[in-house]
C-alpha positions as CSV (number, residue, x, y, z in Angstrom):
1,X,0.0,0.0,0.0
2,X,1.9,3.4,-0.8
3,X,2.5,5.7,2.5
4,X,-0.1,8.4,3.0
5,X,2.6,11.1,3.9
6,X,2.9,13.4,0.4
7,X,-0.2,12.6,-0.6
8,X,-3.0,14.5,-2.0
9,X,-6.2,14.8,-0.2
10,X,-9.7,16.8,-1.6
11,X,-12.4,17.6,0.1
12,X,-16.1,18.3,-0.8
13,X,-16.1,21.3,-2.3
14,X,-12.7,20.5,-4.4
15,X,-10.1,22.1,-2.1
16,X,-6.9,20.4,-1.9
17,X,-4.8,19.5,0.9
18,X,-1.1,17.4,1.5
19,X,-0.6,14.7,4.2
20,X,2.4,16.3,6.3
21,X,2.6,13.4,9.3
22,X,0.5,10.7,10.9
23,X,-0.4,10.7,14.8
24,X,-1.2,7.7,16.7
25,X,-4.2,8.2,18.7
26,X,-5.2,5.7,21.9
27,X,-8.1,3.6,21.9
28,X,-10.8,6.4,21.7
29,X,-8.9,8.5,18.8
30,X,-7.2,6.2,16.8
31,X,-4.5,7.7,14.0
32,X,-5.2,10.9,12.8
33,X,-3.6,12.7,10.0
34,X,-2.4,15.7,9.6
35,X,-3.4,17.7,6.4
36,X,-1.5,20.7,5.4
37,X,-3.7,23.2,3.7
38,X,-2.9,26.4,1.4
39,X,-1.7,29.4,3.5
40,X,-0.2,27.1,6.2
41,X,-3.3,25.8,8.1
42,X,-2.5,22.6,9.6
43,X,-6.0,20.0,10.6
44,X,-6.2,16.9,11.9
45,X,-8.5,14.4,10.4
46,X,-9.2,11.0,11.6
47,X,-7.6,8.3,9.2
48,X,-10.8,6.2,9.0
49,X,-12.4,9.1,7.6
50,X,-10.2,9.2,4.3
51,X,-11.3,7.2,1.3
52,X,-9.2,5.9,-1.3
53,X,-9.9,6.0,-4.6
54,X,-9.2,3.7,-7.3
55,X,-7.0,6.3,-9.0
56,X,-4.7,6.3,-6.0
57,X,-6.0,10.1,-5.1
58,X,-8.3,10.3,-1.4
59,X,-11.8,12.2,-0.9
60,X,-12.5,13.5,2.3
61,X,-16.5,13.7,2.7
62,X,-16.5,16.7,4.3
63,X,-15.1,20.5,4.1
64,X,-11.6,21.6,5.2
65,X,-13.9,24.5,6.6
66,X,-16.0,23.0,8.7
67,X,-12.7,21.2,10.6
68,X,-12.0,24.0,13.1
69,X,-9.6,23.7,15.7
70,X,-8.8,25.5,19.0
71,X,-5.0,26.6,19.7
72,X,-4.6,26.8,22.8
73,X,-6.1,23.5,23.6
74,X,-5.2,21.9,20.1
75,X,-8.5,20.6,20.6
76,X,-9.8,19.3,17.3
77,X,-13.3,19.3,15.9
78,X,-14.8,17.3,13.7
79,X,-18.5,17.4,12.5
80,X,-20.5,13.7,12.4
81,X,-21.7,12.8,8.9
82,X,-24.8,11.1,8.4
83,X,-26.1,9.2,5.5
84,X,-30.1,9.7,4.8
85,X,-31.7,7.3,2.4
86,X,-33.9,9.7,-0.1
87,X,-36.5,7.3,-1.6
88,X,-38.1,8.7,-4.9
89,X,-40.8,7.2,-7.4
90,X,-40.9,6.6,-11.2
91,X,-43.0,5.3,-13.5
92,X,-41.7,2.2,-15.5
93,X,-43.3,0.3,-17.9
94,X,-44.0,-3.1,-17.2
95,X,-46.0,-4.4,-20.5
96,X,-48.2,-2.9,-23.4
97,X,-51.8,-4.6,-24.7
98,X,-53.3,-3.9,-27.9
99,X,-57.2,-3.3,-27.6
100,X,-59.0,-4.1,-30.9
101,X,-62.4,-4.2,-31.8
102,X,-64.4,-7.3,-33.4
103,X,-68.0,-6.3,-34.8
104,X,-70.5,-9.2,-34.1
105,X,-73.8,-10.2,-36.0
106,X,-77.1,-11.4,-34.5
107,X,-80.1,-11.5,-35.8
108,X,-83.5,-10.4,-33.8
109,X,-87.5,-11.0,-34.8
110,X,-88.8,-7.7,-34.7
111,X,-93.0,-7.8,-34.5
112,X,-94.5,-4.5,-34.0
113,X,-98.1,-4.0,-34.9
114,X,-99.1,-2.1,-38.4
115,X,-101.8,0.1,-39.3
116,X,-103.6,-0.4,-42.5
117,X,-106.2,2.0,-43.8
118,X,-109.4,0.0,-46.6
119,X,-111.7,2.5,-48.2
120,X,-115.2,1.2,-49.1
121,X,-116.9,3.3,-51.3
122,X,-121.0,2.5,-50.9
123,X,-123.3,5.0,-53.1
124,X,-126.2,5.5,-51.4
125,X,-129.5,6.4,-54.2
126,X,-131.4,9.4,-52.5
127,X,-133.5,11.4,-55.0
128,X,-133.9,14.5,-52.3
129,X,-134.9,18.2,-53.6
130,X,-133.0,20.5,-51.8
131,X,-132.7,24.9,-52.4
132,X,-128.5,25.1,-52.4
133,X,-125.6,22.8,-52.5
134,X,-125.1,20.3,-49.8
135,X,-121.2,20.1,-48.6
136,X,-119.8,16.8,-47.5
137,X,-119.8,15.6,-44.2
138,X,-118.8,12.9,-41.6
139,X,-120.5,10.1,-39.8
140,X,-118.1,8.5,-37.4
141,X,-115.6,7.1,-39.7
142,X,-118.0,7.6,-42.8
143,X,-117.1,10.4,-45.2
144,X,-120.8,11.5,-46.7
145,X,-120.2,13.6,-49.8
146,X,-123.5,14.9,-52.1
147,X,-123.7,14.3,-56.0
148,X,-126.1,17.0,-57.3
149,X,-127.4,17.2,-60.6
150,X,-129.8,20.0,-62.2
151,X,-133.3,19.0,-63.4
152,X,-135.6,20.9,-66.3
153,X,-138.7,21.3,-64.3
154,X,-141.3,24.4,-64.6
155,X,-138.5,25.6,-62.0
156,X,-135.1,24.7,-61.3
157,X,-134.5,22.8,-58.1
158,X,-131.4,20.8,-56.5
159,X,-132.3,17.7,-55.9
160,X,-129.7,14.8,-54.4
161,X,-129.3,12.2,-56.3
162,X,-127.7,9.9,-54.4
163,X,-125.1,10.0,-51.8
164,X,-121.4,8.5,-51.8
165,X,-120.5,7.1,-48.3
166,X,-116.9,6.1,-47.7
167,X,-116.0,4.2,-44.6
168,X,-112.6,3.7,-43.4
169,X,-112.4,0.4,-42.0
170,X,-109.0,0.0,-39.5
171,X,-107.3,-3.3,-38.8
172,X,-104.6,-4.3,-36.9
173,X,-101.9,-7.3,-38.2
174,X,-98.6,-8.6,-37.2
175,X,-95.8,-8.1,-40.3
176,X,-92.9,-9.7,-38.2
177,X,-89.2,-9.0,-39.9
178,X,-85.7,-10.2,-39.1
179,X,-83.1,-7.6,-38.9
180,X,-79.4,-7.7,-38.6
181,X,-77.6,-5.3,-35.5
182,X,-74.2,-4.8,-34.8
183,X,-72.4,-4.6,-31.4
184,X,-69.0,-4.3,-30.8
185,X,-67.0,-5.9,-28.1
186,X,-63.1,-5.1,-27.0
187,X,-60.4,-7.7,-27.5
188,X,-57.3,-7.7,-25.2
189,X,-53.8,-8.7,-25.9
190,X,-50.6,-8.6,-23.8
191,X,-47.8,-7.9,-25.6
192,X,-44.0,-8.1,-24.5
193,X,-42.6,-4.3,-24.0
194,X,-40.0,-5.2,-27.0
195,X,-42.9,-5.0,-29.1
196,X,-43.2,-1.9,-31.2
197,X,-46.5,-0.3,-31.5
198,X,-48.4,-1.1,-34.6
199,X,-48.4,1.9,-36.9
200,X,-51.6,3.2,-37.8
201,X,-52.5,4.0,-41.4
202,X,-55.5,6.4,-42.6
């Protein structure tokens, strides 16, 4: 392992230091280091708190400025660093589906009842004098409309022929046809996330 003295140390916010000497500590210590900063400044860090890197230079995770130091008591201080787990959420997709739609045929008996409309034409002989024409009119469902003709007589008089009666007669029937409807239904397939969407075309 190559000896710490002469060697580089940086802290968090990039400043650079040089490892002047080594001091064995007791039992509650341990071996510190002493770092040689620029303008003369002399700390003391506890080894253990130096980490190696793989490109033989060493971090110290914390600030030269925060390691303050009494002197008249060379009485070192040395803040406590804590680690905090910071847990955060993302979304990440764990499969796609491709929802398609099937049309499906059935066939229903629709039977709604029809109205259908007969018109019975009935002429009716009358043979009625009357002074001015007579204007059609209704009976129920019977339409009653007047025929008048003009008769040479020492006088001219209407007189009613006969009269034309139509009747609508109303029935109701059953005409039961088969129609065709559509419904649609949605079809769902996983797919692997590898799977490309399918393009769409117009």
């Amino acid at each position: 392992m190559k000896p710490l003295e002469g060697r580089t140390v940086t802290d968090s916010d990039g400043l650079e230091g040089r490892i002047v000497a080594l001091e064995p500590g007791n039992d509650e210590t341990g071996t510190r280091v002493m770092i040689e900063l620029a303008g003369g400044r002399h700390v003391l860090v506890p080894r253990d708190m130096l980490n190696p890197e793989d490109d033989n230079s060493i971090r110290l995770p914390l600030s030269f400025s925060t390691i303050t130091s009494d002197a008249g008591t060379e009485e070192h201080r040395i803040p406590v660093v804590e680690e905090r787990l910071a847990v955060r959420k993302r979304k990440v997709v764990t499969g796609k589906v491709r929802v398609t739609k099937r049309v499906r045929e059935r066939e229903m008996v629709v039977d709604e009842p029809l109205l259908r409309e007969r018109v019975e034409v009935t002429r009716v002989p009358v043979g009625q004098w009357v002074d001015a024409p007579v204007p059609p009119w209704r009976e129920g469902d019977t339409m009653i409309i007047p025929l008048l003709e003009e008769v040479i007589v020492v006088e001219k008089r209407l007189r009613v022929v006969e009269e034309v009666r139509i009747t609508t007669h109303r029935s109701e029937f059953h005409d039961p046809k088969t129609v065709t409807l559509r419904s649609e239904e949605a079809v769902v397939e996983p797919l692997s996330s590898a799977n490309s969407e399918p393009s769409s075309s117009s």
